[in-house]
N, C-alpha and C positions, 0 to 999 in steps of 0.2 A: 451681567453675563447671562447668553440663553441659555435655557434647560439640557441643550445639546454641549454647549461651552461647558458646564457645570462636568455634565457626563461624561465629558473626554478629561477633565483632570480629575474625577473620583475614580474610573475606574486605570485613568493608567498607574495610580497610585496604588491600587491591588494589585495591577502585574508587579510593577517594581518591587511591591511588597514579598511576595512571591519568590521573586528572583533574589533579591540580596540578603534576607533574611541566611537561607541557606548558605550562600557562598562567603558572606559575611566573616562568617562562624564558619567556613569550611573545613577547618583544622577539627575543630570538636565533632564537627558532625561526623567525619570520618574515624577517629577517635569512637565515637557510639556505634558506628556501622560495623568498625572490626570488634566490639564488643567491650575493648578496652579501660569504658569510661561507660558508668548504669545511665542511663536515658534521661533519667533526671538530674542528672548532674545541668541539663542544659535550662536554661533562664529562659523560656521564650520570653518572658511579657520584657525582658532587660533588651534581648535581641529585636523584638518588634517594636522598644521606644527607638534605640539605637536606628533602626533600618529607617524609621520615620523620621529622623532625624537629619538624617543624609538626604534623605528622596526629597523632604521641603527645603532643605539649601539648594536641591537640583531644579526645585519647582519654581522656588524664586528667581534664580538665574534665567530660568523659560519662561518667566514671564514676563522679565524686564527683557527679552531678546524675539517677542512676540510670537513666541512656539503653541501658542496657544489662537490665535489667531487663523482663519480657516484660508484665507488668501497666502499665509504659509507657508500652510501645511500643504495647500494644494502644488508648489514649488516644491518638486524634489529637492532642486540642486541648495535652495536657500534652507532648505530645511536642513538638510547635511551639515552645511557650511555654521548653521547658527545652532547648532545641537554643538558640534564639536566647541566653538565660544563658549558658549553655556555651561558645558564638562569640565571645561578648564577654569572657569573661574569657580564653580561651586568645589572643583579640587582645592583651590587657594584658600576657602576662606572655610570649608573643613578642617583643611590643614592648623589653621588661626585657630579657630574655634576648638582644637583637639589641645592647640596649646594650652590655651587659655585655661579653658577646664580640667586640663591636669595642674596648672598652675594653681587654680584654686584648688583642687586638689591636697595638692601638697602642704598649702597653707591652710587648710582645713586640720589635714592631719598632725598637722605642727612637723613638717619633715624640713631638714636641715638643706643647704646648699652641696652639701656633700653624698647627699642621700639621694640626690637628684638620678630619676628613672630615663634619662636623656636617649640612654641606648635604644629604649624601646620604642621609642619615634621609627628608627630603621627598619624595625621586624615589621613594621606597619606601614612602610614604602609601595611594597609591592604589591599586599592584600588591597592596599586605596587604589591603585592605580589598575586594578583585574577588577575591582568594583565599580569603578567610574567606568572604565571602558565598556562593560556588559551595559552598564546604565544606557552607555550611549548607543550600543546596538539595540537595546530591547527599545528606548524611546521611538529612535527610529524606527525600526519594524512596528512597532504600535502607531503610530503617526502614516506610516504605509496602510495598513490594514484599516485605519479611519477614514483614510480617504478614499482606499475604494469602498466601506462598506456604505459612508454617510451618502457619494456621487455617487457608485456605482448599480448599488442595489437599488432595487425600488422600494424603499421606504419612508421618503420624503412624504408631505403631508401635500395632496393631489388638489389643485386648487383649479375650481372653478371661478371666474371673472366674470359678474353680470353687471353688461355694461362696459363702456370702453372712452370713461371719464379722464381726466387728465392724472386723475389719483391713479389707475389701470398703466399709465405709460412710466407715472413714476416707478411704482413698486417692481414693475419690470425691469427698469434701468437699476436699482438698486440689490434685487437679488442677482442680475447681473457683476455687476461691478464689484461685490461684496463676497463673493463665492459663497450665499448662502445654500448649506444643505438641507434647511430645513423644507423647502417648499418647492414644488415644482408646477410652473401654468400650464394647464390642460388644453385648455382651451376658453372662448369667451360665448357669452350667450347675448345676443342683442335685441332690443325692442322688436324692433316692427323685421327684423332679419326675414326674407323668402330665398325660396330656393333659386338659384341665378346669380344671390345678389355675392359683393365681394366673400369669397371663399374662408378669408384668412384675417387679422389680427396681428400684423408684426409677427407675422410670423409665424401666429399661434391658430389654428382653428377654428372656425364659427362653427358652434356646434347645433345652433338650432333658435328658436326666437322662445319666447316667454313659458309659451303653452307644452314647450319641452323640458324644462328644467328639472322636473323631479326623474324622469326616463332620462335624461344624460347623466342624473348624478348617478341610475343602477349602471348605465351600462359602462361608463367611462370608471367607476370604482370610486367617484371623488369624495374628498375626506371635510372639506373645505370651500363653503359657496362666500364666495367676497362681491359684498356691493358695491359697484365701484361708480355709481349714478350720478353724474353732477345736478341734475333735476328730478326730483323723487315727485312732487304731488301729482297726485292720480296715476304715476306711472309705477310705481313702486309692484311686481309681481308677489302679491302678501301670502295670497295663498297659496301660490307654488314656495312661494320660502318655509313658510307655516309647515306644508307636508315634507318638507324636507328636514326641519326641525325634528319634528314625529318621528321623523327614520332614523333620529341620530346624528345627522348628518350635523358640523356646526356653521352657523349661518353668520358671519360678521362683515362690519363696516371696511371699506376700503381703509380708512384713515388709523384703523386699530390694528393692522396688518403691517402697515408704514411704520407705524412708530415703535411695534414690536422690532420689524427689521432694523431701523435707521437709530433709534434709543433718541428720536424728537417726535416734534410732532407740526405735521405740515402748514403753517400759519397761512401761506398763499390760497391753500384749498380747503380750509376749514369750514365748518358749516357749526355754528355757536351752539346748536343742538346737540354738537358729538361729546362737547367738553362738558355739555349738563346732563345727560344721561349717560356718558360711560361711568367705568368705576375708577375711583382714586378722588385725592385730593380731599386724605384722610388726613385730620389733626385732633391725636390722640394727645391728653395731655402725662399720659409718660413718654409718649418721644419727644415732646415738649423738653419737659425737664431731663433726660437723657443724654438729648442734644445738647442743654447750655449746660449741664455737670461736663460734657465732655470737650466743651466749648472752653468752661472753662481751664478745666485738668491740662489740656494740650496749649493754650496760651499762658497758665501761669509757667510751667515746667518747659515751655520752649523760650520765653524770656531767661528765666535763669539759665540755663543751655549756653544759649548764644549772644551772654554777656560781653566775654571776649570777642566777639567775632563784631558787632556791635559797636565797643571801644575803638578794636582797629578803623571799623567802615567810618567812625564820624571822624576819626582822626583824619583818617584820607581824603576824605570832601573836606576837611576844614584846612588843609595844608597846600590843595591841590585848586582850591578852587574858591571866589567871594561870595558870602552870604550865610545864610543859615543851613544847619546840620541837617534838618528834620524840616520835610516839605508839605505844607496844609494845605485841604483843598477842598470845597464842599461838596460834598456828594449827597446824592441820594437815597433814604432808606428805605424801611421797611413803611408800609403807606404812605411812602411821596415825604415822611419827615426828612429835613437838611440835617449832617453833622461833616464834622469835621474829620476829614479821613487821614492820617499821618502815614508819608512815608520815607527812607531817606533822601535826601535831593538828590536826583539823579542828571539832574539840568542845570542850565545856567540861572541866576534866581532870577534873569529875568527876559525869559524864557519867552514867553507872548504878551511882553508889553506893547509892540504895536500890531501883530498879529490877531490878536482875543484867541479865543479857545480856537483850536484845532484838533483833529485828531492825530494820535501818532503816528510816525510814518519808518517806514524801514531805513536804518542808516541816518537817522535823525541827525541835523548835522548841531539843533540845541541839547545834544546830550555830550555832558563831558568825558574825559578818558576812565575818570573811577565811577562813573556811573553805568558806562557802557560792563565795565565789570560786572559792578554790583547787580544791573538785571539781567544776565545773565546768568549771574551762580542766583537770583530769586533774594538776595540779601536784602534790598531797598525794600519789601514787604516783610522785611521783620518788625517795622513800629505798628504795624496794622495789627497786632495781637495785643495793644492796647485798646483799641476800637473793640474787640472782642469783648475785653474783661469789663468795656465799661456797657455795654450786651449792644452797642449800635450795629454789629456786624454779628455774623457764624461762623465758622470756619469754612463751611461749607454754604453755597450759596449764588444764588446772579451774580457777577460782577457789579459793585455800584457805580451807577454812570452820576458826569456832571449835569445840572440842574437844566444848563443851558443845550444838553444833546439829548437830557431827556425830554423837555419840552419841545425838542424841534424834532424827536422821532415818534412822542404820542401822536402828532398831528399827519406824521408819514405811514406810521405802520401800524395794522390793526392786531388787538390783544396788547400791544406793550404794553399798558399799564397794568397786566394782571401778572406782569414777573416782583410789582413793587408787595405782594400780598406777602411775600417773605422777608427775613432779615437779609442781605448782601451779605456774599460769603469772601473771603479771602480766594480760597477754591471753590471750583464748583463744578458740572458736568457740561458746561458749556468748554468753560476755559481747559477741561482733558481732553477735549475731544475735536476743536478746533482752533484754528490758530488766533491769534492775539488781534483784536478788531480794530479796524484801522477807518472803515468806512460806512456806510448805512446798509452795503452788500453785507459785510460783516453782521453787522446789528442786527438785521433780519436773521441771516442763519444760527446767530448764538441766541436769540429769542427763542427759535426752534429747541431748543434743546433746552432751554432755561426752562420752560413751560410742559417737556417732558420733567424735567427734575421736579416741579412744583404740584404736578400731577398724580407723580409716584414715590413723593420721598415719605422715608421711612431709614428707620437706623442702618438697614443693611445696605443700600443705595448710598448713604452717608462714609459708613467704612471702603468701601470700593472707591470713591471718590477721593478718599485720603490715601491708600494703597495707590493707587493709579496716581496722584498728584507726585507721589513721592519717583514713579518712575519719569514722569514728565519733567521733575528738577533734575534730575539727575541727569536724563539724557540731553537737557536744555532745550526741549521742543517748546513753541511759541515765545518764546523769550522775542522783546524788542526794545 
């Protein structure tokens, strides 16, 4: 999440806080206004767990219905339509959640079937439904107010482009496409540029050649000079970037720009320098051991979990279909090591006997009726939380490919083998964020992203990954 993403759900978390704290409680508060009842009769810290309590059921609901998302936000009408979803379900499962805890409740205090407070679900009908509803006007108007404040005002970070590299066309296309608000192109500055020569940039302004660039950053205000050079020796303007340094100004790589916007990093236009002197691609050994405590906490406790669900899936392949329960297969690991990856048979067992390896394809016609099930609801990657505990995988992590497509995409694509410096995850920021790879187009783009993760992982990139996986099963995105 960017630091703007961050900012739109801390502080809409203070309005809301704000808002329902009061109206909550509106009976007592008015109660203390006519004097009724001493000021301290009121529990803030009880009301402020309580409001926070409602506002992260609201908050999880928007963010499995991508309210948080600036392409959105920037849709009124979708933004309306998935705020009112959002309300209604995080009504439903307050509701639950209200039971539940009075239920323990109850059995906490040793109270009888006949002592049952049932009635007072009802007084509490109308208070839920005058606090959801405020929830859903005050998001919305907040979600208004963000968008014209992030587009409208001029506060985006004013970016100069020196150079007009094929990295300059992407990053264009991408804060295009993405409705980023963090950044806006100013214009571009180019080499040997004279006056006569083309005007403009896609669009964008020439604003001047080399020996101008510290006079365009006073007078254009920019916040932001981006080298976007496909050929830097001898041409590199050091000392115009140097003085702009000096002023404050911050001076970075095309390609660090990209991958802040896009959350990869650009393998077609890479230059092996950027990957050795930017920062990341830190192994501390407590997130070492943090990772596989939690690697293994969530594999052994999701095995016991999904015992039953487990028992059903092998019964149904083994009733439905010939061959083995549980489907082996060798992949690749962590430095290029083979092991054997388990997962339910979701195919016929003999699947590519005169095929050999293929990649999957959509509508598979060797995939049977309980399998097309099974990955869909994500169930055939439940044996893979053996691979975990015996530490061949992470939970998080590249996909692991077969030996036989990692060997025929080392020789295709450059960098692939710097995804095998980590363990293979079950999930990982490739598989949130793109769909299920089918081809060497694929390979290439989930690379992209494999190589951001390996870049910047770190425990908090790891939890996001597992939050975000859990909405990706849920919704059934890239299932095949």
């Amino acid at each position: 999440m960017s630091f703007r993403g961050f900012l739109l759900v801390v502080l809409e978390t203070l309005v809301l806080l704000v808002v329902v704290v009061p109206v909550a409680h509106l009976r007592t508060v008015l109660e203390i206004l006519k004097g009724n009842v001493p000021w301290w009769h009121f529990d803030m810290s009880q009301a402020v767990i309580r409001a926070l309590l409602i506002i992260s059921v609201c908050q999880v609901t928007f963010f499995f219905n991508d309210l948080y998302a600036w392409k959105i936000i920037r849709n009124k009408h979708q933004t309306s339509i998935r705020l009112l979803e959002s309300c209604s379900y995080a009504l439903i499962l307050i509701a639950l959640l209200y039971f539940a805890l009075d239920g323990i409740d109850h059995f906490l205090l040793g109270l009888g079937p006949g002592e049952s407070r049932l009635g007072t679900y009802k007084a509490q009908i109308v208070p839920a439904l005058v606090v959801m509803g405020l929830i859903y006007f005050v998001s919305l108007g907040y979600r208004r107010a963000s968008d014209w404040t992030f587009f409208e005002l001029p506060i985006a970070d004013r970016l100069l482009m020196i150079g007009d590299g094929p990295i300059a066309e992407t990053i264009e296309r991408e804060l295009r496409e993405r409705s980023e608000p963090g950044y806006s192109v100013v214009g571009y500055i180019l080499p040997h540029w004279r006056e006569g020569d083309a005007p403009a940039v896609r669009d964008r302004p020439v604003l001047g050649a080399y020996g101008s660039i510290v006079e365009t950053v006073r007078a254009h205000g920019i916040h932001r000079v981006i080298v976007c050079l496909p050929e830097r020796r001898g041409t590199l303007p050091t000392l115009e970037l140097l003085n702009c340094r000096l002023q404050g100004v911050k001076v970075e790589e095309g390609e660090l720009l990209y991958e802040r916007i896009t959350g990869k990093i650009a393998i077609g236009k890479l230059r092996p320098s950027y990957l050795i002197f930017s920062e990341g691609f830190n192994r501390s050994k407590f997130n070492y051991i943090f990772k596989r405590a939690l690697d293994v906490g969530i594999a052994a406790t999701g095995l016991l979990l999904a015992l039953p669900v487990c028992l059903l899936t092998a019964a149904a392949i083994k009733l439905t279909s010939r061959g083995p329960v549980l489907f082996k297969q060798s992949r690749v690991g962590r430095e290029g090591r083979i092991f054997t990856l388990y997962k339910f048979r979701s195919m016929q067992s003999d699947a590519e006997s005169e095929s050999g390896p293929v990649w999957a394809r959509t509508d598979d016609a060797r995939v049977t009726a309980v399998g097309r099930l099974i990955r869909k609801l994500r169930v055939d990657e439940i044996p893979q939380f053996l691979n975990v505990l015996k530490s061949e995988m992470s939970f998080v992590g590249p996909r692991p490919e077969r030996p036989f497509f990692v060997e025929e995409l080392k020789r295709e694509i450059p960098f692939y083998t710097e995804r095998l410096v980590v363990k293979p995850g079950i999930t990982g920021w490739a598989q949130i964020n793109y769909r299920y790879g089918a081809s060497k187009e694929d390979a290439i783009e989930k690379l992209q992203y494999d190589l951001y993760y390996i870049k910047n992982m770190s425990i908090y990139l790891d939890i996001i990954i597992l939050l975000r996986t859990v909405k990706v099963v849920l919704l059934g995105f890239g299932a095949r």
